[in-house]
N, C-alpha and C positions, 0 to 999 in steps of 0.2 A: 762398467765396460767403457774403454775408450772409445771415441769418435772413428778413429782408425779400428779399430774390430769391428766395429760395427759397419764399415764400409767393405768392409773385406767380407764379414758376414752377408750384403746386400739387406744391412736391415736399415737404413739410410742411404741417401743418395749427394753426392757432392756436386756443385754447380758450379758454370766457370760463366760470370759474367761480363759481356765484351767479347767480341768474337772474331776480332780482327786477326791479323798477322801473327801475333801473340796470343791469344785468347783460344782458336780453331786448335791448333797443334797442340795446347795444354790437354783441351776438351777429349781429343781422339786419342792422346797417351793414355788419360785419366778414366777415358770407356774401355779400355782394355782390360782394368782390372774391377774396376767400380761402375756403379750407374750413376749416371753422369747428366745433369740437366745444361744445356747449352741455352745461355737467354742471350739473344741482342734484341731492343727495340727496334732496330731497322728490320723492318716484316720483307722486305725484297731481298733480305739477304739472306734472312731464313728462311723463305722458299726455296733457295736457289740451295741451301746447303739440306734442306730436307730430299731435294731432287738430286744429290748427290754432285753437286758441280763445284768442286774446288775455288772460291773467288783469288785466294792468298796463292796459289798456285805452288805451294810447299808440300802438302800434306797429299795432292792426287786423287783424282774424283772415284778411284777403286779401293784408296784405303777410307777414305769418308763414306762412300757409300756401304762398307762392314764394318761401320762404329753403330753400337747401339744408343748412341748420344738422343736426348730425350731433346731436341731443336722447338723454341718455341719463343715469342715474342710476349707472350703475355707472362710479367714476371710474379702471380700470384702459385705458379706450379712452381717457384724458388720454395715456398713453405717445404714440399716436401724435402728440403734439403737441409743435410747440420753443419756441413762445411762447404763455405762459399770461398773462392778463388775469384778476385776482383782484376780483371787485365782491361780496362779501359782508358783511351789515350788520355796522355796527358800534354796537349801542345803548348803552345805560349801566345801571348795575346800582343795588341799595342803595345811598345817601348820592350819588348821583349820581357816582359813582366810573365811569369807562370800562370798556366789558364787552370784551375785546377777544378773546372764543372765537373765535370765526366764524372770523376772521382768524390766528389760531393753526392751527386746526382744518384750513384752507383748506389754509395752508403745510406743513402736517402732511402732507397729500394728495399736494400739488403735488413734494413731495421724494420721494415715491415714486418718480415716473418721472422726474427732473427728471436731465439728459443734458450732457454738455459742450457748450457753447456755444448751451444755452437761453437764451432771458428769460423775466423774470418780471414781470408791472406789475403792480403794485399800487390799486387804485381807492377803494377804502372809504376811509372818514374817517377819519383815526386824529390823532394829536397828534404834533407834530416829534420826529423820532429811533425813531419806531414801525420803519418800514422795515426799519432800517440795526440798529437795536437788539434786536430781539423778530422779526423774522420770516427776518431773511439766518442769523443762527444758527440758528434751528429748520432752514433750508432746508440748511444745512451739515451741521450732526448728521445728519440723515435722511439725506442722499441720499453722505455723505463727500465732496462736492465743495465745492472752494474756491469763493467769490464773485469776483468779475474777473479772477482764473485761470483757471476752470472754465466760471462761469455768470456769466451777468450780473441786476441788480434795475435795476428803474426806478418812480416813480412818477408818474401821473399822476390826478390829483382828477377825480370824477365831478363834471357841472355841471348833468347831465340836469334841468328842473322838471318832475314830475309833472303832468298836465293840459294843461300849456303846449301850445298850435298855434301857436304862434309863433317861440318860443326852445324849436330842438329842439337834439338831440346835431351834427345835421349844419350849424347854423349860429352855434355859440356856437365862438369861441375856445376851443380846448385846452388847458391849460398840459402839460407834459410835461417829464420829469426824468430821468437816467440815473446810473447810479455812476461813469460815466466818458464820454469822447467818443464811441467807438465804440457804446456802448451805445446813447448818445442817440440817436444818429443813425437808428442801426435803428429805435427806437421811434417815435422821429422820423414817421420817413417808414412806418411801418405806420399810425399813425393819422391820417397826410396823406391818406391814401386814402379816407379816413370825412366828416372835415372839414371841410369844403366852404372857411371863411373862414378857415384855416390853425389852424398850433400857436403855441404861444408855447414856447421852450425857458427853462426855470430852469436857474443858474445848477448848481443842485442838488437834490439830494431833500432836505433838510430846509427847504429856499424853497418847494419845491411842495406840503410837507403843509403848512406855514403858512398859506402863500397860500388855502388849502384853509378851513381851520376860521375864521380873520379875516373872507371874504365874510360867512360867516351870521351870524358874532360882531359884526358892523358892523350889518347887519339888526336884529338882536335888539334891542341897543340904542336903536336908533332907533326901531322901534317901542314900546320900553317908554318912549319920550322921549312918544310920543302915545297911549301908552294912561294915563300918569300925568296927561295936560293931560284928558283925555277924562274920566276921576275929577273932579277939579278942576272943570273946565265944567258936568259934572254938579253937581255942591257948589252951584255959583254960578248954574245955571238958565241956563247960556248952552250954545248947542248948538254941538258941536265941528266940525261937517263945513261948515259957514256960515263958521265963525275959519279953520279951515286954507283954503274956497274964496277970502278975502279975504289971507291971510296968500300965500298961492302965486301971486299975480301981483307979486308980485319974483321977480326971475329966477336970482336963487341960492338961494331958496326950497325947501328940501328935500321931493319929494314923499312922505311914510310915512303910513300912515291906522292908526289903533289895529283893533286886534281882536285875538282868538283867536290866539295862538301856539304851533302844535304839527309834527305831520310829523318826520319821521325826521333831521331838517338843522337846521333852525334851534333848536326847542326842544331839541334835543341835541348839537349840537357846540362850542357855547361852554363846555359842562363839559368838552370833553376838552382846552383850551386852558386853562382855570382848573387844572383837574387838573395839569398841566404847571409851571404857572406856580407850584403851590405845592410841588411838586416841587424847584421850583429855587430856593425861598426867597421866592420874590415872591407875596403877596395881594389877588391883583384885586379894584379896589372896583366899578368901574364894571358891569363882565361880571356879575358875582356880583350886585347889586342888579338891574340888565338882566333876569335872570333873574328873581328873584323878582317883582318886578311884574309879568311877562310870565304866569309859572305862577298867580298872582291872580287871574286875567282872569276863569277861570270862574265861583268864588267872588261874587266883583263884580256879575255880571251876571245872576246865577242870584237874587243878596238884591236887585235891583231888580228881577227879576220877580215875587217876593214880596211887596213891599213894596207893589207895584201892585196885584198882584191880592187882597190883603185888603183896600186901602182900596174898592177897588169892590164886593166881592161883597157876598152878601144872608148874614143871620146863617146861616140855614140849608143856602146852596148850597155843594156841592162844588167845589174849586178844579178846574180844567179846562186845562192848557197842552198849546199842541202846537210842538214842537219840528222844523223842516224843513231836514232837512242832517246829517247826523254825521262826514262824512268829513272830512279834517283840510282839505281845502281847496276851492275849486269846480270844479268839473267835473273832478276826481280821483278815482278806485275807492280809493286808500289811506286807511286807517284809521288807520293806527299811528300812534300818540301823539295822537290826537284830542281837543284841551283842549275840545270839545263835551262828551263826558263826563265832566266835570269840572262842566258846567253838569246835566246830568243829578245825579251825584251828591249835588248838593247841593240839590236839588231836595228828591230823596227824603229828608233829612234832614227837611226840614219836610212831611212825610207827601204830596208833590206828586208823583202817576208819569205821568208826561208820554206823551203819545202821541209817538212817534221814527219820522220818516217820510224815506228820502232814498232815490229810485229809481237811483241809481248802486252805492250801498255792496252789497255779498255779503253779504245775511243772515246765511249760517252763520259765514264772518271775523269778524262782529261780536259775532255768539253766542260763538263760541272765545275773541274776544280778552275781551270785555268781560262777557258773559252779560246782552247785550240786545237785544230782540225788538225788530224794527219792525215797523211797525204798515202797513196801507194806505193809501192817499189818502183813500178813502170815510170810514173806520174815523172819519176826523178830524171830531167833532162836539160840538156845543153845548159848545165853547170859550170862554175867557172873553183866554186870549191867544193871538197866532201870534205865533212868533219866525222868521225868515229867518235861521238858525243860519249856514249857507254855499250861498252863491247862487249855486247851479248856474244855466247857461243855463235849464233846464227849468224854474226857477222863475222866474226871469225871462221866458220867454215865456207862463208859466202868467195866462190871462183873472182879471183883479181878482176876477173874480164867483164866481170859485173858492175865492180867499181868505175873501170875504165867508160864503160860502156855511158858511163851518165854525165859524161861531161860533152861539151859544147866542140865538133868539130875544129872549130875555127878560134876555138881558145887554144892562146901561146903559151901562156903559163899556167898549169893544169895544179891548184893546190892542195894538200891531203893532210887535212887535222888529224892525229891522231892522239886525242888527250891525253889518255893514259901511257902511251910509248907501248902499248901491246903490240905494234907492227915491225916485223923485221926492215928495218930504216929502206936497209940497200934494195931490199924486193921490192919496194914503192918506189923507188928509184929510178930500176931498173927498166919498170913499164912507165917512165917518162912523168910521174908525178913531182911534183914537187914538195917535200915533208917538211913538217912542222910536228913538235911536241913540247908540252910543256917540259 
């Protein structure tokens, strides 16, 4: 009997380890149909998710709290499992080199109880030959069992967007990979059951980590295509979001809008494809420049809000920013890799401490990661800029007079970032601000 009957029978239980942003929403699809063991080593986060509190703010603390997910920090209840789902991060370390602990660490665990004729799928992001290379051996050492004798691997790429109500896990194409037929197939059809608009099989696992790191690496690029014309536009006094409305009515017209590039995918997985590629004797020019344009962005945007606010203030006044958004994207709880603080940082270089206000972000996450305090809404006063850093819906439905309201009476020139160009130009205008966008 497959692994797959047998989970569908409840005579086995499959495990998702890692329980982040990726990992939760795998866990509460995968209890819908199966018993489901949910391990993360962080014991605070598994209290919080046995107490039914959404940390990823994706999945909703009323459909978490009717998952029958088996939450637990101690990963020796993995034993009762025959197929493990591995979604633990994969960041990158000094020199932008690939950090691949987590993922070591995981397989470290999972070889423990790891049983003849388990799977194993792998999720996290890694670069081509990770799989088959670095984690079926650690899974061999540990547990003395062969790979497609014993046990089987497979990988399939997470495709989750953070935020996203639209494109969720249950209506985005899968791709999925096996070490062999048999394998696939199981894998196959366990995560046929999640999927709603089906899998895609590769032909292999070194096709589906490609396929994997190329999506965001294609991204990247493209965006660094419009945040280099967006510099340029700047240069020349021509506003960028006007060129691309005019340039996008041809119809092979690429839709990308420059901004901020960060989050746990796109600012991070094109190094673990370059890292690869020089691995194997090849020097990406494109990726590797992609990148540094992209990592720029804060720099850039932080010396033109400088640049603003000295030519208006008064010799005497104190410079005044407040900064609305820190989380790496809109209407996201994640933090990580936030190229907002990057505009922070460089703020404070020119002796500027910005008020930092976003009512979705976790204080204390921020304090951990970053050691920066947000401020309140009220707090936000006699300003001389507002930037719309990342435009959550709540700023967007937040009343103009709100805005208006937090700037400094006696400022002449009143100025209004809005990075992403979400704001209709001429209604900022209109109420006396002054616009900027990239």
């Amino acid at each position: 009997m497959t692994i797959y009957k047998q989970l569908i029978g409840k005579q086995t239980k499959l495990a998702v380890i890692g329980l982040g942003y990726v990992g939760l929403p795998i866990a509460v699809a995968m209890s819908e149909h199966f018993e489901v063991i949910g391990y993360d080593m962080n014991k605070d986060k598994i209290s919080k998710y046995i107490a039914g509190e959404d940390l990823t703010g994706d999945i909703g603390d009323e459909r978490l709290q009717r998952s029958s997910i088996e939450f637990t920090s101690d990963h020796s209840i993995l034993s009762e499992a025959s197929f493990y789902i591995v979604a633990v991060p994969t960041p990158i370390s000094h020199g932008n080199v690939p950090d691949l602990k987590h993922v070591e660490s995981a397989s470290m665990i999972v070889a423990q109880y790891l049983k003849r004729d388990d799977i194993v799928v792998f999720e996290s992001t890694v670069y081509p030959g990770v799989t088959e290379e670095i984690c079926v051996p650690i899974l061999q050492q540990r547990s003395g069992l062969k790979v497609i004798e014993d046990f089987k691997v497979g990988y399939s790429p997470e495709r989750i967007n953070p935020g996203d109500k639209i494109h969720r896990l249950e209506n985005i194409i899968k791709i999925v990979s096996g070490i062999d037929e048999e394998s696939l197939d199981d894998i196959a059809n366990v995560y046929s059951q999640v999927i709603k608009v089906g899998v895609y099989r590769a032909p292999n696992i070194r096709v589906a980590e490609s396929a994997k790191v190329i999506e965001n690496a294609q991204r990247d690029v493209n965006i660094a295509f419009m945040n280099e014309l967006a510099m340029l536009f700047n240069q020349m006094g021509i506003n960028t979001q006007e060129v691309l409305k005019a340039a996008s009515t041809k119809w092979n017209f690429l839709n990308f809008t420059p901004g901020l590039v960060g989050g746990h995918c796109i600012g991070i997985d094109p190094y673990y494809l370059t890292y690869k590629a020089e691995d194997e004797g090849y020097h990406s020019t494109i990726i590797l420049n992609s990148r540094h344009v992209n990592d720029g962005m804060g720099k850039f945007i932080a010396n033109q809000m400088v640049k603003k606010v000295l030519r208006t203030r008064n010799q005497d006044s104190h410079v005044k920013v407040a900064l609305l958004g820190l989380t790496y994207k809109e209407d996201s709880k994640d933090v990580r890799n936030s190229k907002v603080v990057d505009v922070v940082k460089e703020l404070r270089e020119y002796g500027i401490m910005p008020y930092i206000y976003d009512p979705i972000a976790d204080q204390d996450e921020i304090h951990e990661e970053y050691q920066i305090n947000l401020c309140k809404l009220e707090d936000i006063q006699d300003v001389s800029l507002v930037a719309i850093m990342v435009p959550h819906q709540q700023f967007l439905d937040m009343p103009i007079e709100t805005i208006t309201s937090m700037y400094g009476k006696n400022i002449t020139e009143k100025l209004f970032f809005d990075i992403k160009g979400v704001y209709d130009q001429q209604m900022i205008k209109n109420v006396g601000l002054n616009y900027w966008s990239l």
